[in-house]
C-alpha positions as a Python dict, from the first residue, in 0.01 Angstrom:
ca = {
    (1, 'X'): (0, 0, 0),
    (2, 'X'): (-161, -205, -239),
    (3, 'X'): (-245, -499, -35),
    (4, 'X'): (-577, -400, 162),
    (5, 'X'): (-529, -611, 397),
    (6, 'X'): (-159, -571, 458),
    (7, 'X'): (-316, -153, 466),
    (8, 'X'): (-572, -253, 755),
    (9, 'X'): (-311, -418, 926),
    (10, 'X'): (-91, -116, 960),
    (11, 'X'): (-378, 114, 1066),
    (12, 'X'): (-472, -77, 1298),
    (13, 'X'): (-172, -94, 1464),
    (14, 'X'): (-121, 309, 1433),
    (15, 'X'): (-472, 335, 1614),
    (16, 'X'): (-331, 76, 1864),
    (17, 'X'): (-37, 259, 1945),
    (18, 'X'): (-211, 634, 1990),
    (19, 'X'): (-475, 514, 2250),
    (20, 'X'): (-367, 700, 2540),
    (21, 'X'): (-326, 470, 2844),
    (22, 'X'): (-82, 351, 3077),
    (23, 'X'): (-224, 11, 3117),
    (24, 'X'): (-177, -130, 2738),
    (25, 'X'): (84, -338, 2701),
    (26, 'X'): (262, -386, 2341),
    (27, 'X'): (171, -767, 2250),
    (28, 'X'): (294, -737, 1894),
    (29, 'X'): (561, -605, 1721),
    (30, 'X'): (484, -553, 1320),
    (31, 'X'): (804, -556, 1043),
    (32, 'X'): (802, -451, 720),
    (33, 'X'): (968, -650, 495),
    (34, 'X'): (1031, -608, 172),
    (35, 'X'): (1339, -520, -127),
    (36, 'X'): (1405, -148, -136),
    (37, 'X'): (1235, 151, -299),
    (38, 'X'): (888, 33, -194),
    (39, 'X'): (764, 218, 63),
    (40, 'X'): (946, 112, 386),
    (41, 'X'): (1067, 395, 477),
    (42, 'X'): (819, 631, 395),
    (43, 'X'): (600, 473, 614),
    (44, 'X'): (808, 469, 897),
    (45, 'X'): (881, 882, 847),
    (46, 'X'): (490, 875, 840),
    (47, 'X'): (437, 683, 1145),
    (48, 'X'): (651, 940, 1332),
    (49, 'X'): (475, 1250, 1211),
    (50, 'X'): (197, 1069, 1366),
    (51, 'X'): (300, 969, 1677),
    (52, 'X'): (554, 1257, 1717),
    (53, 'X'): (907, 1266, 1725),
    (54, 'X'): (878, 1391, 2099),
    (55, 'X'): (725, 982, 2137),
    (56, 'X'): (993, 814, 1925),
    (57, 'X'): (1315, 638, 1946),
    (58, 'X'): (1553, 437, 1705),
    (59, 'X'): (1734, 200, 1908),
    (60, 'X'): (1857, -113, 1725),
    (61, 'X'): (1808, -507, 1888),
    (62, 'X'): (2196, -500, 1845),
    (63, 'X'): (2267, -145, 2045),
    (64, 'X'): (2004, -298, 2299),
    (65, 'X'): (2200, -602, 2297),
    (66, 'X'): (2557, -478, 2321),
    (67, 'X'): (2500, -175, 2586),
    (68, 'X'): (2251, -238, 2797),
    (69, 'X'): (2222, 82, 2919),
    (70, 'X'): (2100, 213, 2547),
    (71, 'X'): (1713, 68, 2698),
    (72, 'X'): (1699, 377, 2892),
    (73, 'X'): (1659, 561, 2565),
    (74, 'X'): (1360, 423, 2557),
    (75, 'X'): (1176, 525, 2875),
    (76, 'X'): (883, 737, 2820),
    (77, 'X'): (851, 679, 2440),
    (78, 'X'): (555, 500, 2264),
    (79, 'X'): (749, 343, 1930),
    (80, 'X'): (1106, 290, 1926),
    (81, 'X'): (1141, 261, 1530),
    (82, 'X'): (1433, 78, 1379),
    (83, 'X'): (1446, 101, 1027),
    (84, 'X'): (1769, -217, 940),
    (85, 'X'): (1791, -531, 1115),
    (86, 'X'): (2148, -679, 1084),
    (87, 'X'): (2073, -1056, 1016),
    (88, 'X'): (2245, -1321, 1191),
    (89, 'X'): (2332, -1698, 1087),
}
């Protein structure tokens, strides 16, 4: 990442995410936006080394949306890591 503060930005929300507590709430969700072949993905593959794939999910706003039951795929993980968002007008 070229942008430094676009770089601090992202670490800091890493760091965020690995303290170890059960009374932090997520207050911010970051996206990374962008045309293709610059990184997007890469950094989401890294982000799940990190955390661990044990502590990761991908369940889309629109699975979430359509079946409500797809939430419970997220019990017990710390990132839930959706890599498309289908836009809407």
């Amino acid at each position: 990442m070229p942008d430094e503060g676009a770089r601090k930005t992202v670490l800091q929300h890493l760091a965020l995410g690995l303290i170890k507590t059960t009374t932090l709430t997520p207050d911010r969700i970051p996206f990374f936006v962008g045309e293709g072949s610059n990184g997007k993905s890469a950094l989401l593959r890294i982000i799940k080394e990190v955390y661990g794939k044990q502590n990761c999910t991908s369940v889309s706003a629109e699975e979430m949306e359509k079946d409500h039951f797809s939430k419970s795929l997220l019990i017990k993980k710390r990132l839930n890591l959706c890599s498309e968002l289908n836009g809407r007008k």
